[in-house]
C-alpha positions as CSV (number, residue, x, y, z in Angstrom):
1,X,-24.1,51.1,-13.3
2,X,-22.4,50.0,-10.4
3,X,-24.8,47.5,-9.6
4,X,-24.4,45.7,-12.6
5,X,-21.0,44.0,-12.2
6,X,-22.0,43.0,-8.3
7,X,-25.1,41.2,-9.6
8,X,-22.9,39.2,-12.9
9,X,-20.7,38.6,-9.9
10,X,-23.2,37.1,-7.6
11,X,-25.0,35.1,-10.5
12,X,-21.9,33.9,-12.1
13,X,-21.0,32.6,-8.5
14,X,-24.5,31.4,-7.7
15,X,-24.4,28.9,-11.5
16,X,-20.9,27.9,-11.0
17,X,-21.8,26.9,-7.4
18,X,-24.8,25.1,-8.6
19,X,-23.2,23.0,-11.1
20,X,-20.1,22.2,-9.1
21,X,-22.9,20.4,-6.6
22,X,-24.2,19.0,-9.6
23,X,-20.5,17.0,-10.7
24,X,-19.9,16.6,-7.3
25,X,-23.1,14.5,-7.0
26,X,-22.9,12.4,-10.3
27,X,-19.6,11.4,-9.3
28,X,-20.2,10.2,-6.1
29,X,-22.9,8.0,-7.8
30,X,-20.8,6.5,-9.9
31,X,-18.4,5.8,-7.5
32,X,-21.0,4.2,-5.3
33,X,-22.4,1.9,-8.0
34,X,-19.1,0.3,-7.9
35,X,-19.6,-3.3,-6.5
36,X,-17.2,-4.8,-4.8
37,X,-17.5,-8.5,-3.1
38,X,-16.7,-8.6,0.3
39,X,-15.7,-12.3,2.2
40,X,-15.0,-12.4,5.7
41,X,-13.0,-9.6,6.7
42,X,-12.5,-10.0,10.1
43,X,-8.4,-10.5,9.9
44,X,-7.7,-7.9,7.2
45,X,-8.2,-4.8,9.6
46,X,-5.9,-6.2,11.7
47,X,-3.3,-7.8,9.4
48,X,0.3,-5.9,8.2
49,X,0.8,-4.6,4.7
50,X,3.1,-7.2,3.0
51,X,5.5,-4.3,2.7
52,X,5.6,-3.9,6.3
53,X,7.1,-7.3,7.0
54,X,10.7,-7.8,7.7
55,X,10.5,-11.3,5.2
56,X,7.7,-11.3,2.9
57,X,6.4,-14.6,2.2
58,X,8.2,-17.2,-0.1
59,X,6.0,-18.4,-3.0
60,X,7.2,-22.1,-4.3
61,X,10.2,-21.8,-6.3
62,X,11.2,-18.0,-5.2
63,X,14.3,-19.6,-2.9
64,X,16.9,-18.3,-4.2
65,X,15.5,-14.4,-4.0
66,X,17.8,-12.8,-1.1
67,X,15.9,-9.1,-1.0
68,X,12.4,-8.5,-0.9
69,X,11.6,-6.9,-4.0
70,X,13.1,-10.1,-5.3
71,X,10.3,-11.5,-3.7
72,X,7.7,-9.7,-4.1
73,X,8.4,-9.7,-8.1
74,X,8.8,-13.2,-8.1
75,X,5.5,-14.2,-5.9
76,X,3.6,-11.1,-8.1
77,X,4.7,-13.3,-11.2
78,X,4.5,-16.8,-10.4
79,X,0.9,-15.8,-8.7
80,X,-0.6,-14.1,-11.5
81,X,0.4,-17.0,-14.3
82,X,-0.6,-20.1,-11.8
83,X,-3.7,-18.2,-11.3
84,X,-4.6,-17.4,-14.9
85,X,-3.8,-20.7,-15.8
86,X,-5.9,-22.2,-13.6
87,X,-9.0,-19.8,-13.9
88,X,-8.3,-20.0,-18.0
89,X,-8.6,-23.9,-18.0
90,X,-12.2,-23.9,-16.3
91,X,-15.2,-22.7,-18.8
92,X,-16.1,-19.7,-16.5
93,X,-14.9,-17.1,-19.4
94,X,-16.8,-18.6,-21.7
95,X,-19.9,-19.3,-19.5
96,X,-19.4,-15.6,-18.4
97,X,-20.0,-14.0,-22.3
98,X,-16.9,-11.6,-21.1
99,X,-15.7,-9.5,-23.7
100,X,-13.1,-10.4,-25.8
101,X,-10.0,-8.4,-24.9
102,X,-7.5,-8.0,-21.9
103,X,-9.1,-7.5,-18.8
104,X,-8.1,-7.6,-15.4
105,X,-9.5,-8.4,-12.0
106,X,-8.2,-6.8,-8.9
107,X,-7.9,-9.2,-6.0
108,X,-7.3,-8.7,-2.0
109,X,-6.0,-11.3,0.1
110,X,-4.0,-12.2,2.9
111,X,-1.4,-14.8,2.9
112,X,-1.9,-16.1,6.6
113,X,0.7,-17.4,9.0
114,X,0.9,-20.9,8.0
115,X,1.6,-19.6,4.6
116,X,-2.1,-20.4,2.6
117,X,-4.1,-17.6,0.8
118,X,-7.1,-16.6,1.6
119,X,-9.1,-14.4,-0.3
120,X,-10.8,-10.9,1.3
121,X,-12.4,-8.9,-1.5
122,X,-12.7,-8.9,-5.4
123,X,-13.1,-5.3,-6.7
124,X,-15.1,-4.8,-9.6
125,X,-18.5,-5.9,-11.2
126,X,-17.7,-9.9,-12.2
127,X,-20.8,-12.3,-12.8
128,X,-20.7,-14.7,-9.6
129,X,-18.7,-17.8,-12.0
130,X,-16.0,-15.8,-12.4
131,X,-16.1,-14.2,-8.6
132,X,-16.0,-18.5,-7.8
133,X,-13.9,-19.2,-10.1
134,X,-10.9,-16.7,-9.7
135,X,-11.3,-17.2,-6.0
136,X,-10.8,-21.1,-6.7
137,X,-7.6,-20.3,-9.0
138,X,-5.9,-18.1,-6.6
139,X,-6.6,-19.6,-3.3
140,X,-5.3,-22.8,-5.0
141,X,-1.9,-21.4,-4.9
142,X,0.6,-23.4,-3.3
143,X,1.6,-23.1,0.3
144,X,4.5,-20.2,0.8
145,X,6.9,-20.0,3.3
146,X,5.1,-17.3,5.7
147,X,6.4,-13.4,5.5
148,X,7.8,-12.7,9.3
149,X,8.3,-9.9,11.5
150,X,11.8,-10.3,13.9
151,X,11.3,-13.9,13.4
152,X,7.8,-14.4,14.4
153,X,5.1,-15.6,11.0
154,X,2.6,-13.3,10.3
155,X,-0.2,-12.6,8.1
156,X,0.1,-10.0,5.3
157,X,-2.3,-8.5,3.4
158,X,-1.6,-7.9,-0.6
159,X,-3.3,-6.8,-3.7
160,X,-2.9,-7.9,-7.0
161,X,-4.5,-6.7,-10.5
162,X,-5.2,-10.3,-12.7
163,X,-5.1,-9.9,-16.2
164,X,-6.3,-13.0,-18.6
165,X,-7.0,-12.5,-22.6
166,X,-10.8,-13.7,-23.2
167,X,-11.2,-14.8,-26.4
């Protein structure tokens, strides 16, 4: 009698252990089959977060913003609509078959010391037209006045979520 609730012990353990490898390992392959395109990413190891900077960078009409969450809002803005214009004009949706629907493309880049954008990695599975093409649109930005640390430019490293409306 006493043996019985050691061994429902020891089985119950010995299942739960087993299926908890079990989750464990379909997770990790779904979070494995998660492709991400990689450009050259020799800078962004060795490049501050844009919230480290003592100025972040000035994006074309953002003057006027004095702190820099001002900034920051106003480049995340300005950013996302010259970029979804852009990327909407070209036929790449469309040659894409994307869903119709909201969607959004998550985008790393660093906005080097001379104040152009240069793109680092797109996260997500994208057909390779809309990998070209929303590169294209955001690296087409114009030129910003460079973030600095105690005066000096630097590069910054930043990552933005897209959204465009395929219809």
């Amino acid at each position: 009698m006493n043996l019985f609730p050691l061994i429902l012990i020891l089985t119950s353990s010995l299942i739960y252990s087993q299926n908890s490898t079990l989750n464990t390992e379909k997770f990790e392959d779904l979070t494995s089959s998660k492709k991400e395109v990689t450009f050259n990413n020799d800078l962004l190891d060795n490049t501050l977060n844009l919230k480290d900077a003592d100025v972040l960078p000035i994006y074309k009409g953002c003057n006027n913003k004095t702190s820099n969450l001002e900034r920051e809002n106003c480049l995340k803005t300005n950013l996302i609509i010259d970029s979804v214009t852009k990327f909407m004009n070209s036929d790449a949706p469309k040659k894409a078959k994307l869903r119709k629907g909201i969607t959004r493309i998550r985008v790393v880049f660093i906005i080097n010391e001379s104040g152009s954008i240069v793109i680092k990695r797109i996260l997500g599975k994208w057909p390779q037209i809309i990998i070209d093409e929303m590169t294209n649109a955001v690296e087409a930005s114009p030129k910003m006045i460079p973030a600095t640390v105690n005066g000096k430019n630097i590069s910054v490293k930043y990552s933005i979520r897209i959204p465009f409306n395929v219809k």
